[in-house]
C-alpha positions, 0 to 999 in steps of 0.5 A, spaced: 500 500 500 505 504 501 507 504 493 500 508 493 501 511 499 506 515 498 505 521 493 499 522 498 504 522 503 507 527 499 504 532 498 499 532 504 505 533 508 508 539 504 501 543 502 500 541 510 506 544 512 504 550 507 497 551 510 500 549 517 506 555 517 501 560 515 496 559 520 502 558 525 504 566 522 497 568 524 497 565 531 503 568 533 502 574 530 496 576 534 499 573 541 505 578 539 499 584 538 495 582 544 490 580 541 488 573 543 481 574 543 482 575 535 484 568 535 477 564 534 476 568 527 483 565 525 480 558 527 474 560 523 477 561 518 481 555 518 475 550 519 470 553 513 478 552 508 476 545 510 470 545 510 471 548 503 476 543 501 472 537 504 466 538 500 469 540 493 472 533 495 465 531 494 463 534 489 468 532 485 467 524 487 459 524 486 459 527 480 463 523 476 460 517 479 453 519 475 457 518 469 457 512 464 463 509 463 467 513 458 464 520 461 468 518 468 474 517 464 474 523 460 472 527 467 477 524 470 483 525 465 480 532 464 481 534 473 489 530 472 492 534 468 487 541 472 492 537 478 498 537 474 497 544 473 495 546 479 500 543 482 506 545 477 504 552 479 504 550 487 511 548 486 514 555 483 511 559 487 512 556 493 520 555 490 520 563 490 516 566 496 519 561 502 524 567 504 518 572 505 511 568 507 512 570 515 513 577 513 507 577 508 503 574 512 504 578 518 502 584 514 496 582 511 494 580 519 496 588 520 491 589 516 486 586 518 485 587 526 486 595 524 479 594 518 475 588 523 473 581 525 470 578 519 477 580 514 480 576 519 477 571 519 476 572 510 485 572 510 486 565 514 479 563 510 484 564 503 490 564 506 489 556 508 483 554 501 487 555 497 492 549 499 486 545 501 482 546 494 489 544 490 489 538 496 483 534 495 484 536 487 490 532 487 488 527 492 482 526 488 486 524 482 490 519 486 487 516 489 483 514 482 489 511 479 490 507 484 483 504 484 480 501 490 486 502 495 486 505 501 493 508 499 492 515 497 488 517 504 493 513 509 499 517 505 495 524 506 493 523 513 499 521 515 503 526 511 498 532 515 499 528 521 506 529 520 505 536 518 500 538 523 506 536 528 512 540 525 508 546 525 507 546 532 515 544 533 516 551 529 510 555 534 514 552 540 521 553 537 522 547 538 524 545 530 527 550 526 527 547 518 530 551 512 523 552 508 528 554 502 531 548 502 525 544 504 521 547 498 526 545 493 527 538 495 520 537 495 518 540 489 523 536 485 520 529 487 513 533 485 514 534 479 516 528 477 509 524 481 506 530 476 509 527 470 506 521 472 500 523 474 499 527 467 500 520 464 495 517 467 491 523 465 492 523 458 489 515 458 484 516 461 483 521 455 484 517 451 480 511 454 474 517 454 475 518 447 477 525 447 484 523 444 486 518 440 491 513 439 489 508 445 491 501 441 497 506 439 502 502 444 510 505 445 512 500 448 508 494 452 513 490 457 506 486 460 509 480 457 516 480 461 514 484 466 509 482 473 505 487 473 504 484 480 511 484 482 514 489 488 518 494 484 513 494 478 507 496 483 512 502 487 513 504 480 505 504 478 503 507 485 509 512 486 510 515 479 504 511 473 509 508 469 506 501 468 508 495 463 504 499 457 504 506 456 501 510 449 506 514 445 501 520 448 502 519 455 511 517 453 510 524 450 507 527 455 510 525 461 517 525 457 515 533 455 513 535 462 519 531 466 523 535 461 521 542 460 519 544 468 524 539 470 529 544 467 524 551 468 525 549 476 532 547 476 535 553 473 529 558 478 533 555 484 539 556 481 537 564 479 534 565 486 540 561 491 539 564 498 544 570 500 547 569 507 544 571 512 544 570 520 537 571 521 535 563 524 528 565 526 521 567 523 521 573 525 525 579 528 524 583 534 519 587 536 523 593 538 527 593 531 524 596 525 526 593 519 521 588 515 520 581 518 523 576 513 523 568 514 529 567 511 532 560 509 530 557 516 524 559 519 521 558 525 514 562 528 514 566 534 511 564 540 509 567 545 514 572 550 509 576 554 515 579 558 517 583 552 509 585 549 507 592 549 501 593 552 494 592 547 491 598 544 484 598 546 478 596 541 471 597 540 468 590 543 461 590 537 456 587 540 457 579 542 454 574 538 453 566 539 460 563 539 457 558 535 454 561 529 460 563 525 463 556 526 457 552 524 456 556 518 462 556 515 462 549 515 454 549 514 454 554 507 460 549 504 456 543 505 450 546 503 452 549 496 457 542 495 449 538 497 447 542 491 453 542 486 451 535 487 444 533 486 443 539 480 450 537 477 447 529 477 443 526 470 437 527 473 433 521 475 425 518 474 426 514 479 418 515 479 415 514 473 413 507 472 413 504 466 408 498 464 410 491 461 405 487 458 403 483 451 396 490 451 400 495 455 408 495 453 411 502 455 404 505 459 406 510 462 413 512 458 414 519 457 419 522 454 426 522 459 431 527 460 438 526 458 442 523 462 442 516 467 434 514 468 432 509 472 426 507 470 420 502 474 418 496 469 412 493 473 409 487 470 403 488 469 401 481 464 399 475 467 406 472 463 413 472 465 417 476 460 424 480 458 423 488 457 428 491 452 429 499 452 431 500 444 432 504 439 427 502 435 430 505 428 436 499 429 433 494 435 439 496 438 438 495 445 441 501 451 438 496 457 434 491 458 431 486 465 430 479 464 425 474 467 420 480 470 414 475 473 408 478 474 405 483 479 413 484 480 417 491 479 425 492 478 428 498 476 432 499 470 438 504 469 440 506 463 444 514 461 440 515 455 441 522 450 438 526 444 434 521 440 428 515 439 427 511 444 422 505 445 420 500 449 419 492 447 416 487 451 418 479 450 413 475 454 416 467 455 410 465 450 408 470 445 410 474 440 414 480 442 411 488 442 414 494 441 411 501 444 410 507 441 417 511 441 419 517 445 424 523 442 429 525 446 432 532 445 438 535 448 445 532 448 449 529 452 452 521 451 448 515 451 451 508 453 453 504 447 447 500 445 448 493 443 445 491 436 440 484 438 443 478 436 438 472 433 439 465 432 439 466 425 446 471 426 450 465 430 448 460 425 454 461 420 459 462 426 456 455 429 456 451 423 464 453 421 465 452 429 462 445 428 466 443 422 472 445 426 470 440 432 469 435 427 475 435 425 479 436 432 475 429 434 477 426 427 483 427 429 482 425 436 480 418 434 487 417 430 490 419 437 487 415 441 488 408 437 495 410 437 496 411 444 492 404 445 496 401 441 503 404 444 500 400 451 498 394 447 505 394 445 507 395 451 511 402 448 510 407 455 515 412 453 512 413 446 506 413 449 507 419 453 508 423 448 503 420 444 498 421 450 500 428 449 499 429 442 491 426 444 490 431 451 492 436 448 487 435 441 481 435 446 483 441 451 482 445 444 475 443 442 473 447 450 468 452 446 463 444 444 464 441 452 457 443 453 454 440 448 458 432 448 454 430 454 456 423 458 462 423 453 466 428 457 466 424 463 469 418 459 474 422 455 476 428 460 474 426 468 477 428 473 479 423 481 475 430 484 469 428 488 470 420 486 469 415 493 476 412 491 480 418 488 485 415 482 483 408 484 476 409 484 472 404 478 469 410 474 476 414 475 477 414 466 479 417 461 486 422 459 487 422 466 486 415 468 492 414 464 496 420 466 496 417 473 499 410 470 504 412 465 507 417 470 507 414 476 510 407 474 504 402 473 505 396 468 502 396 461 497 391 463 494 396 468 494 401 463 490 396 457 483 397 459 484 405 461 488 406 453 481 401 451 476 405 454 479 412 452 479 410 445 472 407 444 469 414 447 473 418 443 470 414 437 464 414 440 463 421 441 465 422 433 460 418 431 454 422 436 456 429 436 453 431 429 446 429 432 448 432 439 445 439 439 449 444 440 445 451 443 448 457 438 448 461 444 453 457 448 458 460 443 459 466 446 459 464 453 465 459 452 469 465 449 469 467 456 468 459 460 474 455 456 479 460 461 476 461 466 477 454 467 483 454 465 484 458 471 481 454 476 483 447 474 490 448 470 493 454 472 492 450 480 495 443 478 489 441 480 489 437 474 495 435 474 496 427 475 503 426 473 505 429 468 507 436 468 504 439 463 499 443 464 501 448 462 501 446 455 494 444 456 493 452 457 496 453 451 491 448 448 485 452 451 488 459 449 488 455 441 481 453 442 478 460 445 482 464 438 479 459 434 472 461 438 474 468 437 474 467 429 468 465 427 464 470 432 469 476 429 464 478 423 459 480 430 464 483 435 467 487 430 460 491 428 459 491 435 465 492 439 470 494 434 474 496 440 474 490 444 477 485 439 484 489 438 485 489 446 482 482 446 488 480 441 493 484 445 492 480 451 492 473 447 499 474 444 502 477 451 499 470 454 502 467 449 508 470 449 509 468 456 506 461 455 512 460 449 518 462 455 515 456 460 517 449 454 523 447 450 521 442 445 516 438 447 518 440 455 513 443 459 515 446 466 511 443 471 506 449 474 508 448 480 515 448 480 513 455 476 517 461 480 513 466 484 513 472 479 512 467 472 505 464 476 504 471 478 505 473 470 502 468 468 495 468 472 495 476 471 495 475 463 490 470 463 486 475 468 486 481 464 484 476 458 478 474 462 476 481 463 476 483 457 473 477 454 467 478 459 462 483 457 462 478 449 457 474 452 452 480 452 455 483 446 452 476 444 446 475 447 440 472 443 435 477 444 427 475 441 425 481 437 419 479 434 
């Protein structure tokens, strides 16, 4: 967590320190001018700036979580590179004024005990906002990169504790820190976690559609690097170089490291302090020039045996301590309150639409733009599947399945300018479409899937049935070959034969639904079995794994071999009249390797032989053959889904290709920590990506 931790830590310390000094300033300058009673505006102050900062926190976390998908990543690109911005400014002026910040301080404070209470309270108000507003926008961007890990708040909580601290050392005189050098050192480190920031900023523009150039790799390492190694998570967390990066964010993280970089360097240079023997915050009262921090500050406190004697001042009218304080904080939250629920798509949470075979769409009304819920109550006496559609295409922007009668759920859906309908699909009957509502505004709806009929996977379902026949064609070959190997009493042939056979089969995934009682001749597993491997019904390619790698005699193995090869014909012969559901082509892209990361990835599968890795290998063919034949449907619906699915296919198959020579796998678990971690990570991302194929391909009844 600290990877993620630390340039929060950073950066909490520092404008912590920032806010922390000036209000030390403020302290200790009216204890020096005998105006302790001035001092609760000063913390008035304070609070509302945090206030202030805590709700624009808010503002900014509820209001991208009211956008779709590609919205949140274009806002939270835009707010980055705003961050880095503000930041960068952050940076040069706290580079220039860190000499002279007490001095300042002190003769804006002059100036408000001489005009009032209420400009005391705007100056520390102002005075400690701005770093509270640079704060929560920096950590806001943070802590979006680093996803779900707490990292971000940890490190900055940390950091302010640590600054808090500090400024009460300076207060007490108990610290004295060089603020010059302090500024510098830190501003350097900053700058290069703001490279990186901006980086990840210009992804996520990029991953929002804002820039282009998002497939446009300048280099991509995930395939020799761990991504969950230690030295590549500090890299991700504290500065966003990952394994893969864009030429746009290479560009713009090399661009900015280069050219603030070099600006600050040569501005510390140009302003390297002079000598001084000031080592305090502040000069005397009794001498006349100037008060200056110098290159050391540390912030008066108080010395009452020198203090002159207060002026006195008009007292105003007293009013309840409490007022102002609740206020400060109260007016922030209110207008942050307000921000949020006006700046959120409206929802109609309320409107209630009808689903039935007579009333399809009752009560739709024409939405506004923006994230809908919608009420789908069913008010026929049928189950039935309700669609929200663009009724010129069919395509589909959200949809409830098996909505029983009597029942409501709602519906969500981010809709914008253009032609909705409704249609309402009862489990007998035909399908109904309502009338159609226009939508005027603007705005970005959520992309729509164009429905996909039985009709549309039967060209991929019949070439992806050829590619099986030829596969158990092949594998009934194979099978009589390792039979005889046994019969022949050939053992070290018949290894290699048996991997020939295994891995034939472990790339026919996508049809194991569809080959019924024969999986379990050719492919069972021991798991769940009475006996375990020597259990009777124990069969199949593993059956004869555990026997031909664990020393049993070609007799032994005779009737397995036998057994293997009769299933393998037999199946041959049964699948042309097996049926084979088209909808199960879409959810096998996505099911061959989720059981590869369950079975094979674990060694649960693994009787003896060690190779495992190359029945991966085996499933990962048959899934890009799957992939082949649903290709002509994905590309027209998710153009941008195959190049990242591809792009994950050959890294893992890259790392796949280092862990075998020839025909030697290494064995799972024999695998080094970091090649298991690269190989399940690969194989993770790849699932990931394949996952929202099956509803891309869903069969949808749209008459």
């Amino acid at each position: 967590m600290w990877d993620d931790a630390f340039p929060s830590f950073l950066i909490g310390l520092r404008e912590g320190l920032e806010a922390g000094l000036i209000v030390s300033i403020l302290v200790a300058t009216l204890v020096r001018a005998g105006a302790r009673n001035r001092l609760p505006q000063v913390w008035t102050g304070v609070l509302g700036a945090i206030a202030l900062a805590m709700s624009f926190g808010a503002v900014l976390t509820f209001t991208a979580a009211s956008l779709s998908t590609t919205a949140q990543e274009a806002f939270g690109g835009t707010l980055s590179v705003i961050a880095v911005a503000f930041v960068t400014a952050m940076v040069f002026w706290m580079r220039r004024s860190a000499r002279s910040l007490s001095g300042e301080i002190k003769e804006k404070v002059t100036g408000a005990l001489a005009v009032g209470s209420g400009v005391l309270v705007v100056t520390s108000f102002l005075a400690v906002g701005r770093e509270g507003l640079e704060t929560a926008l920096f950590l806001w961007t943070t802590a979006q990169a680093a996803g779900e890990s707490a990292g971000p708040l940890t490190g900055a909580g940390i950091g302010l504790v640590l600054a808090a601290a500090l400024c009460w050392g300076l207060y007490r005189r108990v610290l004295k820190i060089n603020l010059t050098r302090f500024f510098t050192r830190t501003g350097a480190v900053l700058i290069v976690i703001a490279a990186g920031v901006l980086g990840y900023g210009l992804r996520d523009l990029q991953e929002g559609g804002v820039f282009p150039g998002r497939t446009a790799y300048a280099f991509d390492l995930s395939g020799s690097i761990d991504a969950g190694s230690w030295y590549s998570t500090l890299l991700q967390g504290v500065l966003n170089i990952t394994p893969a990066m864009t030429w746009l964010q290479v560009i713009g993280y090399v661009g900015y490291l280069a050219v603030v970089m070099t600006l600050f360097v040569r501005g510390v240079q140009a302003t390297a302090p002079r000598p001084t023997t000031a080592e305090s915050g502040a000069q005397p009262a009794a001498e006349k020039p100037e008060p200056s921090a110098g290159p050391t500050a540390a912030v008066d406190s108080p010395e009452p045996e020198s203090e002159p004697e207060p002026r006195s001042v008009r007292v105003p009218r007293r009013r309840p301590g409490w007022v102002i304080p609740v206020a400060v904080v109260a007016v922030p939250a209110v207008v942050a309150g307000l921000v949020v629920a006006f700046a959120r798509p409206k929802s109609t949470g309320g409107e209630t639409v009808a689903v039935s075979e007579t009333e399809c769409g009752k009560g739709f009304t024409a939405p506004e733009p923006g994230r809908q819920t919608f009420q789908m109550r069913n008010t026929g006496s049928r189950t039935a599947e309700v669609y929200l559609i663009d009724p010129s295409s069919n395509a589909v922007y959200g949809e409830v399945e098996g909505l029983a009668p009597g029942t409501t759920r709602a519906l969500v859906a981010t809709v914008a300018g253009g032609t909705y309908a409704w249609r309402c699909v009862p489990s007998s009957g035909r399908a109904v479409t309502s009338a159609s509502v226009t939508v005027t505004g603007g705005g970005s709806a959520a992309r729509a899937v164009v429905p996909v009929s039985e009709q549309d996977l039967a060209a991929p379902l019949k070439a992806y049935k050829e590619y099986v026949e030829q596969g158990l064609a092949g594998l009934v070959t194979q099978t009589r070959t390792l039979d005889a190997d046994i019969e022949g009493n050939h053992l070290d042939r018949a290894r290699t034969d048996w991997l020939t056979a295994h891995l034939t089969y472990a790339s026919l995934g996508a049809a194991y639904g569809t080959f019924e009682d024969y999986d379990q001749k050719i492919n069972g597993r021991a798991d769940g079995l009475a006996g375990g491997v020597a259990d009777k019904d124990f069969a199949g390619f593993h059956r004869v794994e555990y026997g031909l790698w664990h020393g049993q005699s070609a007799g032994r193995l005779k009737a397995p071999a036998q057994a293997l090869a009769d299933a393998a014909a037999g199946l041959r012969k049964a699948f042309p009249a097996q049926d084979f559901d088209p909808g199960d082509l879409p959810l096998r892209a996505h099911e061959i390797l989720e059981n590869t990361l369950q079975f094979e990835l674990t060694g649960d599968t693994d009787e003896g032989s060690g190779t495992n890795l190359a029945t991966v290998n085996a499933n990962l063919a048959g899934t890009r053959e799957l992939l082949a034949v649903l290709r002509p449907l994905l590309t027209t619906r998710a153009p941008k889904l195959l190049p990242t699915v591809d792009a994950d296919i050959a890294r893992l198959q890259q790392i796949l290709d280092a862990g075998h020579r020839g025909t030697a796998w290494t064995p799972v678990e024999q695998l080094d920590t970091v090649t298991r971690q690269r190989i399940s990570g690969a194989t993770g991302q790849l699932l990931e990506d394949l996952s929202p194929v099956p509803d891309l391909l869903e069969i949808r009844k749209s008459a």
